[in-house]
N, C-alpha and C positions, 0 to 999 in steps of 0.2 A: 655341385650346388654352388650358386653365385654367393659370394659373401655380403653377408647384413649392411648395409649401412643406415646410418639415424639411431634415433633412440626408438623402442619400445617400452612402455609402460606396461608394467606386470601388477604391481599392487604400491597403495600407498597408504600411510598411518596417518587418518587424516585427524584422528582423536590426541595424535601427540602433538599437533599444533594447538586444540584445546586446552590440552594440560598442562602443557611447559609454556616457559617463555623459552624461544630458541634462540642462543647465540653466536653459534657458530655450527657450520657442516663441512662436512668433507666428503668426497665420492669415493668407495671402497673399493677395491674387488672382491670378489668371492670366490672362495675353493671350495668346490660343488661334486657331488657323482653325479654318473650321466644321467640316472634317472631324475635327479634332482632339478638340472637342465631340461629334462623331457615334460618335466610338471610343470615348471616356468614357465616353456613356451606355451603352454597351453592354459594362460594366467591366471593359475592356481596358486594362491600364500595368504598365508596372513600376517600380520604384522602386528596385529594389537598390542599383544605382553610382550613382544620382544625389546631387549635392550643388547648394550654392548658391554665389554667389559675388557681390562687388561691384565694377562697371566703370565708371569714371566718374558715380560716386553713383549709380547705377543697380543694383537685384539681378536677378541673372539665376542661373535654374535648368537645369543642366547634367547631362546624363550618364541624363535621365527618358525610358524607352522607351514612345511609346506609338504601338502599330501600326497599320497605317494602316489605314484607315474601308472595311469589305470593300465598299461599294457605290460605294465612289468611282471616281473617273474620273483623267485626267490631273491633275485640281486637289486629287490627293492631297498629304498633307505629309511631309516626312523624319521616320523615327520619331524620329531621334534629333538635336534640335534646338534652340536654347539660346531657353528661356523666359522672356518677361520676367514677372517678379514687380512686382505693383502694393502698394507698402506705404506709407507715410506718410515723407517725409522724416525726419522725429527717429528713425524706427524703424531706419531705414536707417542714420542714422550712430551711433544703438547698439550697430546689431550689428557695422558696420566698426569702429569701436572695440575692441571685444570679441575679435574676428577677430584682430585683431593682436598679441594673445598668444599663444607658444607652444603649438601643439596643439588648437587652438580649431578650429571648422568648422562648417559650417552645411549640416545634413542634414533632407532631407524624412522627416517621420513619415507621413502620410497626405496622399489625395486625397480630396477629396468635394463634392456638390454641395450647397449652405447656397442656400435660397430658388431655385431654378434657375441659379446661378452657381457653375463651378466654381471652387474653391478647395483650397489645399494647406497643410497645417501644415508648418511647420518649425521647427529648433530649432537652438538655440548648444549645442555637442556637443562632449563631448574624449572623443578615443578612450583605451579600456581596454585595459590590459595582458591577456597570458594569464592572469597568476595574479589580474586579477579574474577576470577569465570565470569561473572555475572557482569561483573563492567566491560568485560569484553564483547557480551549477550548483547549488554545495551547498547553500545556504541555501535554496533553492526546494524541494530536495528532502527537506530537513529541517523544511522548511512543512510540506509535502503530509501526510509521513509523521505526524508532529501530528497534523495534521487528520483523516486517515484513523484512528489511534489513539481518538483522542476518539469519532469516528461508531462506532468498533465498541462502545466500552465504552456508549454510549447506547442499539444496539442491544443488551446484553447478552452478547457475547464477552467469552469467556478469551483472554488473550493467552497 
């Protein structure tokens, strides 16, 4: 079998860009079992509740549903089970440093596969109040409508 190359997109948290402001990411690896692999490529996960966390200098990925491999057998794996995250030591005591502030957290943006390995972005996250959300609600809609404004007058519409 020829090796992968490019990325594949498997799933992405597109509700953790609603909720947090993001500051920073970094690309993980993952330590996976094969079935686990086997449900990835067939892009299967979810991502909503999961977060990260750090245990004895170690990051481990928490709360990531990914269900289990429909051809599997008994050496299937719990969908819901704590991943270890492969990242570089300095990376790891940035982000626990970071972490240790007030409202800080570290939330998966996406999953995908980079050269046939899967990998997951994550990011240093502080969640948003409601009356962001909502300025963030408007300001998109205040885009759009822009936007749309501009395309008619190009097309020549009266407004």
């Amino acid at each position: 079998m020829a090796k992968e190359q490019g990325q594949k997109m498997v799933a992405q948290n597109k509700k953790a860009r609603h909720d947090y402001h993001i500051e920073d990411t970094w690309e993980a690896g993952l330590v996976l079992m094969g079935t686990e692999v086997k449900s990835l490529r067939q892009g299967r996960a979810s991502l909503v509740d999961g977060f990260a966390e750090i245990d004895n200098g170690e990051a481990w990925l928490l709360g990531v549903h990914i269900p289990e491999y429909s051809q599997g057998t008994w050496t299937n794996h719990a969908a819901r089970r704590r991943r270890k995250l492969l990242l570089n030591r300095s990376e790891i005591d940035k982000i626990e440093r970071k972490i240790t502030d007030k409202g800080y957290t570290i939330v998966p943006l996406a999953i995908y596969f980079k050269d046939g390995r899967a990998k997951v972005e994550i990011a240093l996250a502080k969640g948003k109040k409601s009356y962001d959300k909502r300025h963030t609600l408007a300001e998109r809609t205040a885009n759009r409508e822009k936007v749309e404004a501009v395309q008619r007058r190009l097309k020549g519409h009266r407004d």
